[in-house]
C-alpha positions in Angstrom: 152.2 95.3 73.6 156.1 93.9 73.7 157.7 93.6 70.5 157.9 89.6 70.9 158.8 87.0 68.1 157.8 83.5 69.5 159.2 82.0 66.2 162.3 83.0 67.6 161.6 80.8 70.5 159.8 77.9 69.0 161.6 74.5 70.2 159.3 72.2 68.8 156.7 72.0 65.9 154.5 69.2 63.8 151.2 68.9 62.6 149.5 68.6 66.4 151.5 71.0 68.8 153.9 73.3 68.9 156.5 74.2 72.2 157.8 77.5 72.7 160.0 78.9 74.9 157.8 80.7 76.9 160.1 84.7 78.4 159.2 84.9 82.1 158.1 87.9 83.0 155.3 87.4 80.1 151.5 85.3 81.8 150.2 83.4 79.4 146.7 85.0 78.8 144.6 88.2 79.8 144.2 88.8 83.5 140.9 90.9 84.8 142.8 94.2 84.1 144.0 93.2 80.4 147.6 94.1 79.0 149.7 91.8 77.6 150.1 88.4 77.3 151.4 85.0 75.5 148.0 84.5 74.0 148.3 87.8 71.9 150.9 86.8 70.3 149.9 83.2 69.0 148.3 84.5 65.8 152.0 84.4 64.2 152.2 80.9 64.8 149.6 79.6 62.8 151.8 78.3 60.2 149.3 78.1 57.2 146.6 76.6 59.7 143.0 78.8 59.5 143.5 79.6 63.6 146.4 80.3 65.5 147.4 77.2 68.4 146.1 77.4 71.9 147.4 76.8 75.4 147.4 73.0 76.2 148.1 73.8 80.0 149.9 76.8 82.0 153.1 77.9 83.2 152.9 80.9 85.7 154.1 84.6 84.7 157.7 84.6 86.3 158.2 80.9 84.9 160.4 80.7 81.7 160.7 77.6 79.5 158.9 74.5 77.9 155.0 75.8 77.1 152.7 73.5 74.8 150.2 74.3 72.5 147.9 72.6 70.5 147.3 73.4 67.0 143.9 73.2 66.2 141.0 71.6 68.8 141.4 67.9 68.0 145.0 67.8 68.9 144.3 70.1 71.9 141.3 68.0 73.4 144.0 65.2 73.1 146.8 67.2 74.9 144.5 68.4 77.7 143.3 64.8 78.5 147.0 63.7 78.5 147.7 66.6 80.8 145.0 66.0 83.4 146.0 62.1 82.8 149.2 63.3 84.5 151.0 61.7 81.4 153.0 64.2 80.5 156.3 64.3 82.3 157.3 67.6 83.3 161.0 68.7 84.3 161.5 71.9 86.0 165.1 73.7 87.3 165.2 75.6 90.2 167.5 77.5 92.2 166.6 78.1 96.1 167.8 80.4 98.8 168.2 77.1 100.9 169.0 73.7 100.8 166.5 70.7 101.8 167.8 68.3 104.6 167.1 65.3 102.2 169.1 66.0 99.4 165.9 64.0 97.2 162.3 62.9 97.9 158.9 63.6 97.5 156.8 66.2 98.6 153.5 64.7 99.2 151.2 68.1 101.2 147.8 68.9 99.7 147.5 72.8 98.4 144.4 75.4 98.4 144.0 78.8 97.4 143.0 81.5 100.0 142.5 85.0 99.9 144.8 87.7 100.8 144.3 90.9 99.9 142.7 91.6 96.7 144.2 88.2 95.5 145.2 85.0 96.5 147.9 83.0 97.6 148.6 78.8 97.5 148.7 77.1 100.8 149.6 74.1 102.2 146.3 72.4 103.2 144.9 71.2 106.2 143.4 68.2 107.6 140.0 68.3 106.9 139.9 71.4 104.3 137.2 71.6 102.2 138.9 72.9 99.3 142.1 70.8 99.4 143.5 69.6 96.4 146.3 66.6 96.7 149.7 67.7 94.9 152.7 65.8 95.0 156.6 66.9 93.6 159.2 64.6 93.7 162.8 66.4 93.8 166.7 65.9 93.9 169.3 68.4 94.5 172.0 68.9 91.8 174.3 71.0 93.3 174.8 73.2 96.2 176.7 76.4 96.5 177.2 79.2 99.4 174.0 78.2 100.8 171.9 77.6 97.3 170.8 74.9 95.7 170.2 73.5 91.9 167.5 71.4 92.6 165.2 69.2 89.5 162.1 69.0 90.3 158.8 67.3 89.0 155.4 67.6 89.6 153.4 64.5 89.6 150.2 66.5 89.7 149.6 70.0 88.4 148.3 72.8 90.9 149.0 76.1 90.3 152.7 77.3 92.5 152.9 74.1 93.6 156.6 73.8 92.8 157.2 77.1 94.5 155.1 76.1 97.8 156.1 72.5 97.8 160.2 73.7 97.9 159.2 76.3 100.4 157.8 74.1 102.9 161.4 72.2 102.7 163.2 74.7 103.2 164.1 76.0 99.7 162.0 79.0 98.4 163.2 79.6 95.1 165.2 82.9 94.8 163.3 85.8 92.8 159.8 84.3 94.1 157.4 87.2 94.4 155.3 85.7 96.6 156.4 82.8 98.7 159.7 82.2 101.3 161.6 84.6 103.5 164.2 86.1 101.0 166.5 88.3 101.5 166.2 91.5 99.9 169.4 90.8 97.3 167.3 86.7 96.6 163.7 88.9 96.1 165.2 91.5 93.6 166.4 88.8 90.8 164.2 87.1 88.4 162.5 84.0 90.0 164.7 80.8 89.2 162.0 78.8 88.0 162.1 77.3 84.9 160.8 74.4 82.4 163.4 72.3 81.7 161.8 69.6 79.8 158.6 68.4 78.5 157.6 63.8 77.3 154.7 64.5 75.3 153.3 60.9 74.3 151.1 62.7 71.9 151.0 59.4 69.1 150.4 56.1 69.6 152.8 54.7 67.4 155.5 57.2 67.6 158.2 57.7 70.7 157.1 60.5 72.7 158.2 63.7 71.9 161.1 65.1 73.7 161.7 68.7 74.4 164.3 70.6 76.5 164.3 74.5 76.8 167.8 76.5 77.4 168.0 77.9 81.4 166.9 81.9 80.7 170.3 84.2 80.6 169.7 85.3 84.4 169.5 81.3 85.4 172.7 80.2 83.8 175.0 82.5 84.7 174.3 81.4 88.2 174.2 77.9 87.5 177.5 78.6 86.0 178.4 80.5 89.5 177.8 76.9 91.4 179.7 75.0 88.7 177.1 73.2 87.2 177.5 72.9 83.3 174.5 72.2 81.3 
């Protein structure tokens, strides 16, 4: 396992939920063949509570930033709910190989998963697809740069890669992707410019909701810094 300190990257913390700064490069929990994970890690972040905190929703292995987790099942059954209530507002920076015709909009394009090889892969949907699931991202570009883009971007619903599929079918596959876009070779090989900007949390009712903002990842500023964006 990798010698990680996630107090180091704790942004956020009160009695209900904590936010970390999740690495990329890092998924979140156990996949069929093991290794390691986020999840392995959590048991240092108990913080006198009898159980360590637990996921309240997923970012995807290559994806750095804002992560939530609930610290013990009442405040996580609350964070779900909010969650799938698409209540939580969600920020996300990219940086594409690629810049949309319309500098700002929204991506309305159902996803699926389908199979492709021994795993799977996201999709936009069909007409008439069984397993379609309605996703929606609405975006604006920041800044451009030698044919690259800063884009914000925020997903109104939650599918899994649908940031990465929804700038793809614009136009704008986010450089480092593993999976989705025609890269070149030199936008492949970097880590994938994806990353968690910002969580809302409206976790209590008579409290403002809880604001959270992770630092770009090392790799993602200097280029941001490259296109003359200052954050």
């Amino acid at each position: 396992m990798t010698a990680l300190n996630l107090e180091d990257r704790l942004l956020y913390r009160d009695g209900l939920m904590l936010v970390i700064d999740k690495p990329a490069g890092l998924p979140v929990h156990a996949g069929p063949g093991g290794g390691d994970n986020l999840e392995y890690h959590f048991d240092r972040l108990r913080f006198g509570l009898p159980r360590p905190p637990a996921l309240a929703h997923r970012l995807d292995r290559d994806t750095s930033g804002c992560l939530v987790l609930g610290r013990h099942p009442k405040a996580l059954r609350k964070l779900h709910k909010l969650f799938a209530e698409g209540r939580v507002e969600k920020t996300y920076w990219a940086i594409t190989a690629g810049v949309p015709e319309k500098l700002s909009g929204s991506i309305d394009a159902p996803l699926k998963k389908t199979p492709r090889g021994s795993g799977w892969r996201v999709e936009i949907a069909a007409d008439g697809d069984d397993d379609r699931q309605e996703a929606r991202t609405t975006y604006r570009v920041i800044a451009q740069h030698e044919g690259h883009a800063f884009i914000e971007a925020k997903p109104k619903t939650g599918r899994t890669h649908q940031i990465r599929v929804h700038l793809n079918s614009i136009g704008a596959p986010i450089i480092g992707d593993p999976q989705y876009g025609e890269l070149a070779p030199e936008d492949r090989s970097q880590p994938m410019m994806l990353h968690a900007r910002r969580v809302i949390v409206p976790i209590s009712k008579n409290k403002e909701p809880v604001v959270v903002e992770a630092p770009p990842p090392e790799a993602m500023a200097a280029l941001l810094l490259e296109m003359g964006v200052e954050f």
